[in-house]
N, CA and C atoms as an extended XYZ file, in Angstrom:
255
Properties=species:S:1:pos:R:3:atomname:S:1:resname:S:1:resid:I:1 pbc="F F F"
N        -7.533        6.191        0.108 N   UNK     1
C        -7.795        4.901        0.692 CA  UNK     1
C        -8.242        3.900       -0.382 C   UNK     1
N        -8.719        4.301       -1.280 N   UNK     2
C        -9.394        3.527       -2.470 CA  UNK     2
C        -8.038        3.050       -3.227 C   UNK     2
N        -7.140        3.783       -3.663 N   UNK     3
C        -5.848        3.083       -3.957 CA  UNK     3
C        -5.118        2.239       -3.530 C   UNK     3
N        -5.113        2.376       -1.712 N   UNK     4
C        -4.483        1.086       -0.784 CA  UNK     4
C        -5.054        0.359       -0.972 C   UNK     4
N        -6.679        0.114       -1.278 N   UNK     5
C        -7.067       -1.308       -0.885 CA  UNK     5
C        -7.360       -1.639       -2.536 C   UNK     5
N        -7.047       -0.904       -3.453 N   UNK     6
C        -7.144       -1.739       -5.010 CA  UNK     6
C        -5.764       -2.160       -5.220 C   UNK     6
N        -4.416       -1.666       -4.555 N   UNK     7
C        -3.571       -1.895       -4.993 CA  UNK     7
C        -3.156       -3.348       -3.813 C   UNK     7
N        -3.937       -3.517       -2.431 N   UNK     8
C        -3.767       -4.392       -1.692 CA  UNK     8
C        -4.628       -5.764       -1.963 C   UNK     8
N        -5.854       -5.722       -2.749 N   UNK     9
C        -6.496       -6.404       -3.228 CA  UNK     9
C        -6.764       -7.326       -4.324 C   UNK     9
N        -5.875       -6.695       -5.673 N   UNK    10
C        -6.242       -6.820       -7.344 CA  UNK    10
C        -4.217       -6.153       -7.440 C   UNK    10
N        -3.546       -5.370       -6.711 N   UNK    11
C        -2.727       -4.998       -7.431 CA  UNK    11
C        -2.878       -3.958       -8.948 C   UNK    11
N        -1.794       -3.396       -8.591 N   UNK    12
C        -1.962       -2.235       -9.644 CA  UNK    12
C        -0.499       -2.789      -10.485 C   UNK    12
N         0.538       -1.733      -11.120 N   UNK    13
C         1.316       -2.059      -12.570 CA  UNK    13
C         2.224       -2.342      -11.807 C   UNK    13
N         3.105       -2.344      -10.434 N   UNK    14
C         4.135       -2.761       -9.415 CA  UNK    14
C         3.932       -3.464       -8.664 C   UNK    14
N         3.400       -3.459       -7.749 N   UNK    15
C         2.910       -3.745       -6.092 CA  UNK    15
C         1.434       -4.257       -6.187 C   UNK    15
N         1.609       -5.508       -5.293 N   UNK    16
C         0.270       -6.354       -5.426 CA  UNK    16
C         0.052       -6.991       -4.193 C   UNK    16
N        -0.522       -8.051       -3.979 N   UNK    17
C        -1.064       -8.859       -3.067 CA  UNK    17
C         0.100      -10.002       -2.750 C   UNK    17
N         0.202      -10.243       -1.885 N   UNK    18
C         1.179      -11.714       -1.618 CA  UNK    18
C         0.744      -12.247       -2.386 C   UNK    18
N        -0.487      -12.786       -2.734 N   UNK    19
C        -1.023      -13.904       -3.118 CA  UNK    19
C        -1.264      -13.943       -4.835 C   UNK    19
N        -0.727      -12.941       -5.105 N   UNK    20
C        -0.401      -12.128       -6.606 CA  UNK    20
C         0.959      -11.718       -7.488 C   UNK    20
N         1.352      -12.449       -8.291 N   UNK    21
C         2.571      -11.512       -8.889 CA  UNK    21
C         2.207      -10.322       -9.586 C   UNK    21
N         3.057       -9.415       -9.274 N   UNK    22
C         2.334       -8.182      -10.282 CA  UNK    22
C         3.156       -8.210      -11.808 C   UNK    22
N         1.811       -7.771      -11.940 N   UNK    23
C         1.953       -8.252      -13.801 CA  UNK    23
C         2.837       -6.861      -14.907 C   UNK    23
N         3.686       -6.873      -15.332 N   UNK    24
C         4.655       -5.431      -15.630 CA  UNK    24
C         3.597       -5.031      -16.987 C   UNK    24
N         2.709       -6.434      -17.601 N   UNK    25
C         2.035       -6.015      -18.717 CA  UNK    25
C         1.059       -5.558      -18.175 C   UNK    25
N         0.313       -5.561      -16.915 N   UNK    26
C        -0.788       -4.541      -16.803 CA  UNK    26
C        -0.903       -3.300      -17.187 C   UNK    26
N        -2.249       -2.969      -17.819 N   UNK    27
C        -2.453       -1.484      -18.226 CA  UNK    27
C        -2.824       -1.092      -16.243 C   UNK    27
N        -2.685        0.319      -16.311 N   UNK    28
C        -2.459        1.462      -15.262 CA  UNK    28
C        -3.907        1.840      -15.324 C   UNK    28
N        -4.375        1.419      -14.157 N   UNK    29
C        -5.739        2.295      -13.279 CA  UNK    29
C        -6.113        3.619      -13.804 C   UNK    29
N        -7.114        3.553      -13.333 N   UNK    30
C        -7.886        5.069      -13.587 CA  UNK    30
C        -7.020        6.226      -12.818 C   UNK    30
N        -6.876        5.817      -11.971 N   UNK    31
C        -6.415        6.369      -10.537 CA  UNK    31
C        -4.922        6.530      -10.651 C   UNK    31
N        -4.213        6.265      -11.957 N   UNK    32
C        -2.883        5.830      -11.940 CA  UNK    32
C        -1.538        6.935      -11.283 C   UNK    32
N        -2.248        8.152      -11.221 N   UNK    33
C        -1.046        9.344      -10.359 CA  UNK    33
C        -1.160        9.101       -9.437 C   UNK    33
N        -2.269        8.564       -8.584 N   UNK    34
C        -2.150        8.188       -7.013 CA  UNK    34
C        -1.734        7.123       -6.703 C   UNK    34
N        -2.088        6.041       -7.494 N   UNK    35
C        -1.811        4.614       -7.363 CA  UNK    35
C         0.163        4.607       -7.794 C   UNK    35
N         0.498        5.284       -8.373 N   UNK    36
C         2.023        5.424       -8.454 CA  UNK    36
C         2.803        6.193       -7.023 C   UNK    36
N         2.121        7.130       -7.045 N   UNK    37
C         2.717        7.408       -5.793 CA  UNK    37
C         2.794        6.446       -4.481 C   UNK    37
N         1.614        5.783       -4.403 N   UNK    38
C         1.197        4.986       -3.549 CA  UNK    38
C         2.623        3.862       -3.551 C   UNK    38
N         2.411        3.222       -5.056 N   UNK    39
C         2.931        1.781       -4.536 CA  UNK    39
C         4.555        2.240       -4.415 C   UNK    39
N         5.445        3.717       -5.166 N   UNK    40
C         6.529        4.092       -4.228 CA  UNK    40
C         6.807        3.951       -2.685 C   UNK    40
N         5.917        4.483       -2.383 N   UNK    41
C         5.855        4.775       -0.848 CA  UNK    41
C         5.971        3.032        0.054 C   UNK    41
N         4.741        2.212       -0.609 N   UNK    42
C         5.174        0.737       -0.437 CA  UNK    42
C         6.253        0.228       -0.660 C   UNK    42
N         7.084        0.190       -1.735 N   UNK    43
C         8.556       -0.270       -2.491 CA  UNK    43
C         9.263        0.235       -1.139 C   UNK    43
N         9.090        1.658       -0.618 N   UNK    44
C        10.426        2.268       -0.356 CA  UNK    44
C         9.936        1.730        1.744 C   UNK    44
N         8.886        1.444        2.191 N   UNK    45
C         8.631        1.181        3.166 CA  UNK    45
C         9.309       -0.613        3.345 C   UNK    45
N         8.797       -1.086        2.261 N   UNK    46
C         9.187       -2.762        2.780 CA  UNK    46
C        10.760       -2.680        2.594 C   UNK    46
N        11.721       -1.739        1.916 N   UNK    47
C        12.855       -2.006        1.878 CA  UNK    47
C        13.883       -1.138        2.869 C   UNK    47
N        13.415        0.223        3.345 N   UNK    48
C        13.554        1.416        4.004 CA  UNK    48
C        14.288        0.369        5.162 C   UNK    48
N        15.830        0.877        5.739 N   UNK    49
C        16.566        0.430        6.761 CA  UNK    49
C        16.204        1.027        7.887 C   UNK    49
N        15.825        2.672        7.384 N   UNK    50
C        15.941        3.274        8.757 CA  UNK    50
C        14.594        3.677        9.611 C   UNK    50
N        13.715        2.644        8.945 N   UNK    51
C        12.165        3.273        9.509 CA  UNK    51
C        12.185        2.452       11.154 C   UNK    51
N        12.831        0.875       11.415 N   UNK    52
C        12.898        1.272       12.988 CA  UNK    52
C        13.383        2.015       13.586 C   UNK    52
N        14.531        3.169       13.705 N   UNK    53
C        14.610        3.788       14.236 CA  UNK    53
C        13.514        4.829       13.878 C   UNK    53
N        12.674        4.893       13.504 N   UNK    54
C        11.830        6.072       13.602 CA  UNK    54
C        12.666        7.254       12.810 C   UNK    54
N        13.168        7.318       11.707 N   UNK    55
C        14.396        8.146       11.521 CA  UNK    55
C        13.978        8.378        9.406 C   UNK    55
N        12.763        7.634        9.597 N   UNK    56
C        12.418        8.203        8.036 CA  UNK    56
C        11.210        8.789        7.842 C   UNK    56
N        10.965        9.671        6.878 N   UNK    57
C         9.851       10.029        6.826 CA  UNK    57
C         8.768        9.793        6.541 C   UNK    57
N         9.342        9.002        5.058 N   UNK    58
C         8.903        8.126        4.303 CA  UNK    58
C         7.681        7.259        4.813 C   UNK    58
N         7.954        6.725        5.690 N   UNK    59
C         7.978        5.500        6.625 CA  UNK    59
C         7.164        5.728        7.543 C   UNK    59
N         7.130        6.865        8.340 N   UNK    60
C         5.840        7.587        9.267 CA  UNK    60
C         4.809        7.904        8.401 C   UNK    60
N         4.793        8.456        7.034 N   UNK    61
C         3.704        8.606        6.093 CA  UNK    61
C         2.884        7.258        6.253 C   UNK    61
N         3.375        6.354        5.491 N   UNK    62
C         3.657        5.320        5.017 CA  UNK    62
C         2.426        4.434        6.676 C   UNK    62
N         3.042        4.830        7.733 N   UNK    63
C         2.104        4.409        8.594 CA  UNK    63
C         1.144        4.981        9.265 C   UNK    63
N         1.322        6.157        8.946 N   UNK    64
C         0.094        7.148        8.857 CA  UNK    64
C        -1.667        6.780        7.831 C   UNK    64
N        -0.955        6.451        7.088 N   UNK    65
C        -1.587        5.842        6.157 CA  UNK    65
C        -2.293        4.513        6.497 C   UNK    65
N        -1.796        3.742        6.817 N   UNK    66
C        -2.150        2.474        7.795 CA  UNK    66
C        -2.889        2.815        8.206 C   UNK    66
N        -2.515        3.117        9.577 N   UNK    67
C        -3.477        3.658       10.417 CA  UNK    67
C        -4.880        4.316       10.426 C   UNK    67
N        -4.460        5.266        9.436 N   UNK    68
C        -5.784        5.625        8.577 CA  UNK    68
C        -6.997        4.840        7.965 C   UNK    68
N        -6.354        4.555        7.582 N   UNK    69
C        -7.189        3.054        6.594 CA  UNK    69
C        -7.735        2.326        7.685 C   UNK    69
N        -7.072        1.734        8.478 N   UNK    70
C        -7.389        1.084       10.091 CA  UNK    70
C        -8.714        1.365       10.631 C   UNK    70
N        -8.445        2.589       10.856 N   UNK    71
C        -9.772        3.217       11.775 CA  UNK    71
C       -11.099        3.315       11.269 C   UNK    71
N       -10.780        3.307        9.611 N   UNK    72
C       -11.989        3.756        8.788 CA  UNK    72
C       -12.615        2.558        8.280 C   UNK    72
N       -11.749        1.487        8.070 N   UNK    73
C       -12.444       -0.011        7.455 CA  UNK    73
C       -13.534       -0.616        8.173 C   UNK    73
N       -14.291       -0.829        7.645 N   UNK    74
C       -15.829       -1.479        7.727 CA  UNK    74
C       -15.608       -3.440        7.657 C   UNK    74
N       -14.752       -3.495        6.955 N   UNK    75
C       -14.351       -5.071        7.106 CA  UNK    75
C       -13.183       -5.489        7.958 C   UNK    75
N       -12.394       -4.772        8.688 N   UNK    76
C       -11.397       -5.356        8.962 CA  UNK    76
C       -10.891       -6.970        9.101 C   UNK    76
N       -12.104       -7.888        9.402 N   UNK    77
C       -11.824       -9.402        9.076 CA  UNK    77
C       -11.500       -9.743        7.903 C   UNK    77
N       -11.960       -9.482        6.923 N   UNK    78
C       -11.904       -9.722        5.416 CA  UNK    78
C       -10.981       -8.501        4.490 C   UNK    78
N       -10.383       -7.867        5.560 N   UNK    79
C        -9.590       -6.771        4.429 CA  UNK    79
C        -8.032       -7.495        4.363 C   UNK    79
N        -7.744       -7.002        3.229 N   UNK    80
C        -6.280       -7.244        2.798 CA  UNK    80
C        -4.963       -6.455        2.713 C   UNK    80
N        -5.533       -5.315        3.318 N   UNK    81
C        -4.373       -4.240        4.041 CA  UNK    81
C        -4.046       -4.980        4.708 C   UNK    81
N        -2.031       -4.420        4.887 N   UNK    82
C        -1.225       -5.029        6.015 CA  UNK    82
C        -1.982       -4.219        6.942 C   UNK    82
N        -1.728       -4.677        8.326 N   UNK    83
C        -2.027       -4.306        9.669 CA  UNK    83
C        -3.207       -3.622       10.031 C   UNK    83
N        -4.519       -3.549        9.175 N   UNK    84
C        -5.541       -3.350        9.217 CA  UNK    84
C        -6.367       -3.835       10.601 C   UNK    84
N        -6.163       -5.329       10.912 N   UNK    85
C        -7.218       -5.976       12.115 CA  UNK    85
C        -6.415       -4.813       13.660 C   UNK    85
């Protein structure tokens, strides 16, 4: 969860914030084997055809994860995860 919301917040070496370009010269997090896996799973969710049909896996992780994060956030007004509130 600490990776979704640094990589939803500040952005990591791919995947960042709307409100952020991600920078290709950034140096890589502490965290950088999780935070890679992570922002895959993002890349392949915002582009993934077949996650409305419910038909990827990817993609149920991917909102598993959400969800997760969801239930557990202490800010949800002020957080910057998608679909967090």
């Amino acid at each position: 969860m600490d990776c979704l919301e640094h990589i939803c917040t500040e952005g990591c070496t791919s995947v960042g914030p709307l409100d952020k370009e991600p920078s290709i010269k950034r140096q890589p997090c502490s965290k950088f084997d999780t935070c890679q896996g992570l922002q895959l799973l993002i890349r392949h969710f915002a582009t993934c055809k077949r996650r409305t049909k419910g038909g990827c896996l990817r993609c149920k992780r991917m909102w598993q994860i959400l969800r997760l994060h969801a239930s557990i956030c202490d800010q949800p007004n002020d957080c910057q995860v998608p679909l967090c509130r």
